[in-house]
Kinemage of the C-alpha trace (Angstrom):
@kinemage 1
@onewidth
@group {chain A} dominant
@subgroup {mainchain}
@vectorlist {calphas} color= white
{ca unk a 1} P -75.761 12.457 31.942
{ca unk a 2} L -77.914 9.685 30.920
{ca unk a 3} L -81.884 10.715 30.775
{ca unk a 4} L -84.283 8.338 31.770
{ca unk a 5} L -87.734 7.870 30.193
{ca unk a 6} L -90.651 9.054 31.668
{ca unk a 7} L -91.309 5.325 33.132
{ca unk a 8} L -87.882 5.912 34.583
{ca unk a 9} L -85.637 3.872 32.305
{ca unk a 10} L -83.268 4.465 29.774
{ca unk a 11} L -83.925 3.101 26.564
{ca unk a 12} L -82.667 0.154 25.246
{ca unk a 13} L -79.747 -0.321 22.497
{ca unk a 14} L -83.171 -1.758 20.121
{ca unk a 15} L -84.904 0.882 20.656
{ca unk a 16} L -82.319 3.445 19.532
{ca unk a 17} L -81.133 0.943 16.648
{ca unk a 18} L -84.943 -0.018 15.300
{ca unk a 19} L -85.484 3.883 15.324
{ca unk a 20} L -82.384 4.763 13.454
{ca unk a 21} L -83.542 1.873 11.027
{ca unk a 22} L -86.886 3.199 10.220
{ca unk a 23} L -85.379 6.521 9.851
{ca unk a 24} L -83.266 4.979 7.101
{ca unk a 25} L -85.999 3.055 5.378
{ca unk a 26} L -88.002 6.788 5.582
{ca unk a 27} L -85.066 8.066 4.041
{ca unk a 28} L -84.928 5.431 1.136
{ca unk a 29} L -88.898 6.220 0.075
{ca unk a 30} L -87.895 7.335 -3.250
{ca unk a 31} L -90.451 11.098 -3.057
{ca unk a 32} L -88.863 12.465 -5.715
{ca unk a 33} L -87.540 15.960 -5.854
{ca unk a 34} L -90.836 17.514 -6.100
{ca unk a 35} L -90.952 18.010 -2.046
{ca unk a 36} L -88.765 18.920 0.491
{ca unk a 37} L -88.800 16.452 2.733
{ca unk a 38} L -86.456 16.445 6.627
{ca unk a 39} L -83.438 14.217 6.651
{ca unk a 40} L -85.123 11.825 9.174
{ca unk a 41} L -81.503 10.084 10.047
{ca unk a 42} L -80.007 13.303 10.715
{ca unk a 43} L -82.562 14.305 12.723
{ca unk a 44} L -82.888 10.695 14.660
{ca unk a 45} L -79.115 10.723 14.773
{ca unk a 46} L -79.325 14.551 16.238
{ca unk a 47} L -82.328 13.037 18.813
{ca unk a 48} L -79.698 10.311 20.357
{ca unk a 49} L -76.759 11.936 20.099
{ca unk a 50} L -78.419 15.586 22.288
{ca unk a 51} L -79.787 12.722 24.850
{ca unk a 52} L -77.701 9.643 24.840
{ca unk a 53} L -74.144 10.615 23.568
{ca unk a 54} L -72.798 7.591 24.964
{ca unk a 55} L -74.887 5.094 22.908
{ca unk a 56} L -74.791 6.504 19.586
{ca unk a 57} L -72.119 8.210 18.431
{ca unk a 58} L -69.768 9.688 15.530
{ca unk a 59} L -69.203 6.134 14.413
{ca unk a 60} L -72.983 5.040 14.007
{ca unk a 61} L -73.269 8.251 12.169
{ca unk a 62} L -70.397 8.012 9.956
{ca unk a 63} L -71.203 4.073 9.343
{ca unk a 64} L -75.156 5.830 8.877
{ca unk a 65} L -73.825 8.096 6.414
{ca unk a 66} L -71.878 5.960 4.176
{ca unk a 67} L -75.027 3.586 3.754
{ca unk a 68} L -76.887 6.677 3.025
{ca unk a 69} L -74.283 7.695 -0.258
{ca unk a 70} L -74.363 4.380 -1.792
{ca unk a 71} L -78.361 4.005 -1.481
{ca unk a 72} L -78.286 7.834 -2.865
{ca unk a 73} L -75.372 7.477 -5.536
{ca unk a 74} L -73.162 10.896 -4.356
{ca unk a 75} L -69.983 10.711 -3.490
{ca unk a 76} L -68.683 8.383 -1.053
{ca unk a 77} L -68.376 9.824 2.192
{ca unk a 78} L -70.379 13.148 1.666
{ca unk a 79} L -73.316 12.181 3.907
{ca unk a 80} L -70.995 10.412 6.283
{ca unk a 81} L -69.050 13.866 6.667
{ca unk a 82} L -72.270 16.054 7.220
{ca unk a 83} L -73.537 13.222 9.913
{ca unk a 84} L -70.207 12.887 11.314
{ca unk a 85} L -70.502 16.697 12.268
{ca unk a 86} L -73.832 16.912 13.132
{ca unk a 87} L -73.480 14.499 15.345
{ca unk a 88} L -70.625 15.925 17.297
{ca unk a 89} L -72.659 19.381 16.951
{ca unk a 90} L -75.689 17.198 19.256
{ca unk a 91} L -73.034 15.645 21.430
{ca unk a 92} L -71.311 19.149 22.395
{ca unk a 93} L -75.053 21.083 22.963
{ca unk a 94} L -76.180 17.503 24.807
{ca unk a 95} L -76.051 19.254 28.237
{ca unk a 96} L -77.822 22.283 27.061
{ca unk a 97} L -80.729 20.837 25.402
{ca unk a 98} L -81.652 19.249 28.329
{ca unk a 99} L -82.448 22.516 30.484
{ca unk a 100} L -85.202 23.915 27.022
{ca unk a 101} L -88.191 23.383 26.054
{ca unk a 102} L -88.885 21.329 22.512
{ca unk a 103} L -89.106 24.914 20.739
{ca unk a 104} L -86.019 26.474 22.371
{ca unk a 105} L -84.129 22.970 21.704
{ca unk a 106} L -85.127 23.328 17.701
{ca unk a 107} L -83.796 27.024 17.778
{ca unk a 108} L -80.700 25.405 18.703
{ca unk a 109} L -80.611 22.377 16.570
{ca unk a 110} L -81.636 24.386 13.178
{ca unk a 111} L -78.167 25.598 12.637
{ca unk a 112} L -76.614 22.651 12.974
{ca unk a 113} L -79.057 20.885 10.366
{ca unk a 114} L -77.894 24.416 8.066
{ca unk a 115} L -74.329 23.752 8.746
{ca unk a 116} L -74.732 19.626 7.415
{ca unk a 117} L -77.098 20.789 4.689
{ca unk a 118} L -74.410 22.963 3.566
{ca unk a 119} L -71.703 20.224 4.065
{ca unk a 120} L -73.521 18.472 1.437
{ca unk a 121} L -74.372 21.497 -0.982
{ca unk a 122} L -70.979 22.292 -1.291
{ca unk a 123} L -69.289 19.181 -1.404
{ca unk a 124} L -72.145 18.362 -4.430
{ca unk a 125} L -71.041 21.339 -6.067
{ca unk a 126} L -67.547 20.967 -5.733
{ca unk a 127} L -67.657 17.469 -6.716
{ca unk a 128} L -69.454 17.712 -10.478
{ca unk a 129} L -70.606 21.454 -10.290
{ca unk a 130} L -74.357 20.624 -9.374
{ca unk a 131} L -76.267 23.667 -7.783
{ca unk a 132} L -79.062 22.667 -5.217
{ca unk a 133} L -82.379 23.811 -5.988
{ca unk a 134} L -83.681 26.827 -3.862
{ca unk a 135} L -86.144 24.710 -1.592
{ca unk a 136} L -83.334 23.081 -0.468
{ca unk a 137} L -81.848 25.771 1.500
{ca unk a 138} L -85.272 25.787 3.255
{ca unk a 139} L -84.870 22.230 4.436
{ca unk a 140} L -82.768 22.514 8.160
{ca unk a 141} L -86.577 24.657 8.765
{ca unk a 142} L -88.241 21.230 7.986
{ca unk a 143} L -85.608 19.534 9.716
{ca unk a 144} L -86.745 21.157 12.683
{ca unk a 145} L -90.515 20.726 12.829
{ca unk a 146} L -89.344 16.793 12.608
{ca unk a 147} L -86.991 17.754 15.302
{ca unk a 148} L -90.834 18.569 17.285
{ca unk a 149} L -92.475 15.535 16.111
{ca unk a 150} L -89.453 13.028 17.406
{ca unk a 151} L -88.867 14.748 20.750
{ca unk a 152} L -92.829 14.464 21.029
{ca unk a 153} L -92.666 10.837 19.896
């Protein structure tokens, strides 16, 4: 089920592709570790996939992902895993997220932005032993309030 716009139209392959870009290039702003920042592809990638599933899907976000380990330096294919689930976690709750409002949507989307974030944790630890810092198990939370601003956008 394909939603249109509010103009009545469904949006355009450059549309979804030019946002999915910009979330990259937000993603590639080197902010340092200082700041928990949202993982703005998962979250666009979460955005298309819970209302167009049949124009992005788990290939876009494992292709997504792998670009997103070689600009980061981890291990090739960890991002591509967590997006590669998170995107079939959007693409299963698709019809449901269309009956809520923005907040009861992001009560629903928060786990699945817990269950990539902890793809990655424990693939990082299992891969050289690193332990994520404790902010980082606070970031699916700001992965959510994004998950506000893009469905307001």
């Amino acid at each position: 089920m394909d939603t249109p716009n509010l103009l009545g139209r469904k949006p355009s392959r450059n549309l979804i592709y030019t946002s999915l870009a910009f979330a990259m290039f937000f993603n590639f702003i080197p902010f340092g570790q200082a700041i928990p920042i949202p993982d703005m592809v998962a979250v666009v990638l979460v955005f298309w996939n819970a209302f167009l599933p049949t124009k992005v899907g788990l290939m876009v976000a494992w292709i997504l992902g792998i670009i997103m380990d070689v600009h980061s330096g981890s291990l090739l294919g960890q991002h591509a895993l967590a997006y590669s689930v998170l995107s079939y976690g959007a693409i299963s709750l698709h019809r449901r997220l269309l009956w809520y409002s923005t907040f009861s949507q992001t009560i629903q989307i928060v786990p699945l932005f817990a269950i990539s974030m902890i793809i990655i944790a424990f693939i990082r630890f299992i891969s050289d032993g690193g332990v994520a810092p404790w902010w980082y198990f606070f970031r699916p939370i700001f992965d959510g309030f994004a998950w506000i601003i893009v469905s307001w956008i």
